[in-house]
Every structure is written in structure tokens, then in C-alpha cells.
C-alpha positions as protocol buffer text, in pm:
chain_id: "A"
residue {
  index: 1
  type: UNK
  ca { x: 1794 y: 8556 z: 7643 }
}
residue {
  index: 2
  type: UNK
  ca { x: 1611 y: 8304 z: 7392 }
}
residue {
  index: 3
  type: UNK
  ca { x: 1980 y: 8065 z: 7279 }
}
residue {
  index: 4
  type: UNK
  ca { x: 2024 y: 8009 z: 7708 }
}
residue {
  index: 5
  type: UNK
  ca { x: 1656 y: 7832 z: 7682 }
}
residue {
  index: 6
  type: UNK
  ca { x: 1508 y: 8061 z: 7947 }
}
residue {
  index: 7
  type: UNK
  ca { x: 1793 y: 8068 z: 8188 }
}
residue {
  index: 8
  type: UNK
  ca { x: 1882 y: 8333 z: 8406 }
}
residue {
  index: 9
  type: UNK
  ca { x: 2204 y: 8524 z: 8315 }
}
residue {
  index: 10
  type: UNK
  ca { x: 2454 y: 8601 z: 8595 }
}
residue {
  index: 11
  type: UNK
  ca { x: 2350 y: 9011 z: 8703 }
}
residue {
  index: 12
  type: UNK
  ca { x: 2767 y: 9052 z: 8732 }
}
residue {
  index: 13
  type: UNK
  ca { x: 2796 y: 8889 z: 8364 }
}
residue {
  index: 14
  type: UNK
  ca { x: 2520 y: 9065 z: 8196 }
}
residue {
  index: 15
  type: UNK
  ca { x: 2676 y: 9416 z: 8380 }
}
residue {
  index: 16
  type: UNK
  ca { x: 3029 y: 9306 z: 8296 }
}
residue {
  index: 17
  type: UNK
  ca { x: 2937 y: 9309 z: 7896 }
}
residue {
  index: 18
  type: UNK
  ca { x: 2734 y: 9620 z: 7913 }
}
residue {
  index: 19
  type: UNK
  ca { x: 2993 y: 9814 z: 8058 }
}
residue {
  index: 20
  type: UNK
  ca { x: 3266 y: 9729 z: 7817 }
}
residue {
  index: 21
  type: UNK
  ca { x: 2996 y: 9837 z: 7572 }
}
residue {
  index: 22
  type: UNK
  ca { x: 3011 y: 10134 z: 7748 }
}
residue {
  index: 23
  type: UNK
  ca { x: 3398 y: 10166 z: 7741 }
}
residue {
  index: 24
  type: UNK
  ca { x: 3338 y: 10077 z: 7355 }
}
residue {
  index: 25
  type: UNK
  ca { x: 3092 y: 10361 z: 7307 }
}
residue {
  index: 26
  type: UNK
  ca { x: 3376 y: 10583 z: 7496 }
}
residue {
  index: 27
  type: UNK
  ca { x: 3609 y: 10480 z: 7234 }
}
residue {
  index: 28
  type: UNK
  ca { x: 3416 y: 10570 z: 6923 }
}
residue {
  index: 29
  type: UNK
  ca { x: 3282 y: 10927 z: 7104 }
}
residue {
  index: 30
  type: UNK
  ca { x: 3647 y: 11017 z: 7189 }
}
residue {
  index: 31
  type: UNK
  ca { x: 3809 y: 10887 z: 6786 }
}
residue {
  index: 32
  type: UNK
  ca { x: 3465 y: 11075 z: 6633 }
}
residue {
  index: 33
  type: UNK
  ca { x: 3564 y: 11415 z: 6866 }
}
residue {
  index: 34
  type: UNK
  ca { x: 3942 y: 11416 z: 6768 }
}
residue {
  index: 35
  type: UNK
  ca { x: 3948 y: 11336 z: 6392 }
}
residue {
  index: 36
  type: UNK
  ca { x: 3674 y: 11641 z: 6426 }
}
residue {
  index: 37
  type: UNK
  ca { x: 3913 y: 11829 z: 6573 }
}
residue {
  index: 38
  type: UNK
  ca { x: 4221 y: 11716 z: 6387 }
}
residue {
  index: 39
  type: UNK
  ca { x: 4034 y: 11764 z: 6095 }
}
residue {
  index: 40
  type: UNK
  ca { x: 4090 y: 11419 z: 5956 }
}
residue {
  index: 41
  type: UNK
  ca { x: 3871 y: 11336 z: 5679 }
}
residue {
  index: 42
  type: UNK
  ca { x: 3827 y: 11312 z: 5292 }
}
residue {
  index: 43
  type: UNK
  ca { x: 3764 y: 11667 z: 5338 }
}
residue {
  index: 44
  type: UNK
  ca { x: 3421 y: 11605 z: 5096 }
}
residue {
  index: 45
  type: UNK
  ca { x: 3278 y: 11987 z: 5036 }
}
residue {
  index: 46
  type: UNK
  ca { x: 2943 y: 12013 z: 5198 }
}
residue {
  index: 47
  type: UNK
  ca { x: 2679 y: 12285 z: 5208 }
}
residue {
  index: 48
  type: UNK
  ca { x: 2598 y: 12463 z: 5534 }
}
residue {
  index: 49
  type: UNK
  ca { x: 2257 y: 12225 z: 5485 }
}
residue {
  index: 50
  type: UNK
  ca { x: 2446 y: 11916 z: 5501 }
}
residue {
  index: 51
  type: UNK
  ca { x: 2670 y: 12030 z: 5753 }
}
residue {
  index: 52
  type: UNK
  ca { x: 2348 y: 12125 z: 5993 }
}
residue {
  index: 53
  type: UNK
  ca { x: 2192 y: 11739 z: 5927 }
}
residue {
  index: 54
  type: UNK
  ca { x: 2580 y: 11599 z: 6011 }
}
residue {
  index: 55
  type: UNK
  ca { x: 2571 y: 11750 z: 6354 }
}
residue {
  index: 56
  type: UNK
  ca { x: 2184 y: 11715 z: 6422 }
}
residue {
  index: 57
  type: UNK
  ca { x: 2286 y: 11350 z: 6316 }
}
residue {
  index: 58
  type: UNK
  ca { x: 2604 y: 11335 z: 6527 }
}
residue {
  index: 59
  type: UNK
  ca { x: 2500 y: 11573 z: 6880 }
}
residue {
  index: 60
  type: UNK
  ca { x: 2375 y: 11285 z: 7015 }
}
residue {
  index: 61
  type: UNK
  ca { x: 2631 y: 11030 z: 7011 }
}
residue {
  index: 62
  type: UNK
  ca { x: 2831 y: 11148 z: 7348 }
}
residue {
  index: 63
  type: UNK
  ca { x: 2498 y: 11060 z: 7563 }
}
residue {
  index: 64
  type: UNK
  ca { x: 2519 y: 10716 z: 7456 }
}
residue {
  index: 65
  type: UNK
  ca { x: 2745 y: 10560 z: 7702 }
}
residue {
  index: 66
  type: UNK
  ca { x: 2632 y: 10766 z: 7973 }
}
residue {
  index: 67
  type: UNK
  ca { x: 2303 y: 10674 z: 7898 }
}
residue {
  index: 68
  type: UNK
  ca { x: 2427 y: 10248 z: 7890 }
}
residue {
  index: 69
  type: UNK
  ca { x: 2566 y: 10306 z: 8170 }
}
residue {
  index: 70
  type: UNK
  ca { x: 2308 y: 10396 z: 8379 }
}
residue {
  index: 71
  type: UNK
  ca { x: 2099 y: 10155 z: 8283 }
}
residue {
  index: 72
  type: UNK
  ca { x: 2385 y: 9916 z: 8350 }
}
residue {
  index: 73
  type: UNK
  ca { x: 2428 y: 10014 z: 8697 }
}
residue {
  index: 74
  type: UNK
  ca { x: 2068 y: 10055 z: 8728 }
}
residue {
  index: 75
  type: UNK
  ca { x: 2022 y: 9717 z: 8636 }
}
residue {
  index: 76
  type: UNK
  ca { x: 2303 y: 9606 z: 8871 }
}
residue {
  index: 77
  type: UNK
  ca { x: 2159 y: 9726 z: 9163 }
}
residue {
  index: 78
  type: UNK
  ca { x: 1837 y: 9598 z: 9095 }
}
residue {
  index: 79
  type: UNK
  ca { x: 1908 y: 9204 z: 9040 }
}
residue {
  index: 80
  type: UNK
  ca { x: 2186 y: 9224 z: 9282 }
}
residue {
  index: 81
  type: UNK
  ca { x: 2018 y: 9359 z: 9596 }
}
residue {
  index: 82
  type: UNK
  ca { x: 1689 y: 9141 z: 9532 }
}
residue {
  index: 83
  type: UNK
  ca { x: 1623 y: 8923 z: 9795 }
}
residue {
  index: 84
  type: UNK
  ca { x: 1765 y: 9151 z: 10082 }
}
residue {
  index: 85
  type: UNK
  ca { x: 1574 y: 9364 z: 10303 }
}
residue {
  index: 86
  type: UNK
  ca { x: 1212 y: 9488 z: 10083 }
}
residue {
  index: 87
  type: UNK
  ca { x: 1084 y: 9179 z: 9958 }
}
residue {
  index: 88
  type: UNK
  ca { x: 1188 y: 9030 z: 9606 }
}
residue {
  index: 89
  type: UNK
  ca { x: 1340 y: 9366 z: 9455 }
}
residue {
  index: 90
  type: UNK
  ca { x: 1018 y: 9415 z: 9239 }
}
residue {
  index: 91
  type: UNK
  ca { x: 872 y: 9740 z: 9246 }
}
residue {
  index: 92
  type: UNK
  ca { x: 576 y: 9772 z: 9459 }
}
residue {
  index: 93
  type: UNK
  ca { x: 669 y: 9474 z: 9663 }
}
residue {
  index: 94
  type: UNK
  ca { x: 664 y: 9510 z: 10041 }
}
residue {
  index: 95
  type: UNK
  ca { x: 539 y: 9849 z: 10237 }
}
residue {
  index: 96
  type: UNK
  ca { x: 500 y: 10109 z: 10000 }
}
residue {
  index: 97
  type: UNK
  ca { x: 650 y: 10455 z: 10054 }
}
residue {
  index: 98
  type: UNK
  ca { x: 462 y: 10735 z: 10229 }
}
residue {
  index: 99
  type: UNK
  ca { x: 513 y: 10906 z: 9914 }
}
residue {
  index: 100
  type: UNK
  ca { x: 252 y: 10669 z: 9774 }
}
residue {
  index: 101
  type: UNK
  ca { x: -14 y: 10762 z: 10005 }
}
residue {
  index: 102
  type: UNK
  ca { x: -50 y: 11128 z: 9901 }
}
């Protein structure tokens, strides 16, 4: 992060603040799906046109924080496990899989 002046961050700090993102994210996905459902809203008249882009626009909001927060447990179990057992935790450090080989 460039305003820590090349410091590392804590991996449980940097997780911590992504997953309340997440729980964030969860918050807006679950208001946006009830006042759809409630049928809150101005109730602005729209052509079937404009109702297509809304939704095209909209579908992909609920794989936001799923998405975040795979990447934040991802993360997680990268920085925290490095050190321990296959070199630094980099990718191709250490013996590489058989997999590899093929």
C-alpha cells in the first residue's frame, strides 16, 4: 500500500477489512433483492428495453461478495501459511508437482 511507505500489511488485517467488505456487499445484494421484491421504488415507467439493460446491468451484483471472498480467503491462506512446509509460499517454489512433469 503506497501511504504505509512500502510496509507489509498484517495478512489477518488486510483479510479482516475485505471480509467486512464482503458482509457490506451482502448487505446491499440482500436491500437491492427485497425492495425488488417489495416493489419499493419511484415506480418510474420503463420500456421492456430499459427493463432488459436494468437487469443485464444488475444480474451480476450477487457474485460480488462471493467472488471478494474468495479472493479474501485465497489470499489468507496464501500469506498465512508462507514460510511452513514448501518453501516461501510462492508458486513454483520448492519440488514441483508431478502434475508439472506431464
Amino acid at each position: 500500500m503506497p501511504f504505509l511507505g512500502g510496509r507489509r500489511v498484517n495478512p489477518r488485517a488486510a483479510t479482516g477489512a475485505a471480509f467486512a467488505g464482503v458482509a457490506g456487499l451482502c448487505a446491499i445484494v440482500a436491500w437491492g433483492v427485497y425492495a425488488s421484491i417489495a416493489d419499493l421504488g419511484p415506480g418510474i415507467p420503463a420500456s421492456p428495453a430499459q427493463d432488459a439493460l436494468l437487469i443485464a446491468c444488475y444480474t451480476p451484483l450477487p457474485a460480488r461478495p462471493v467472488l471478494v471472498a474468495a479472493v479474501a480467503a485465497s489470499y489468507c491462506r496464501r500469506r498465512t501459511s508462507a514460510g511452513r512446509g514448501q518453501g516461501r509460499g510462492q508458486y513454483g517454489a520448492g519440488r514441483p508437482a508431478a502434475s508439472s512433469w506431464v
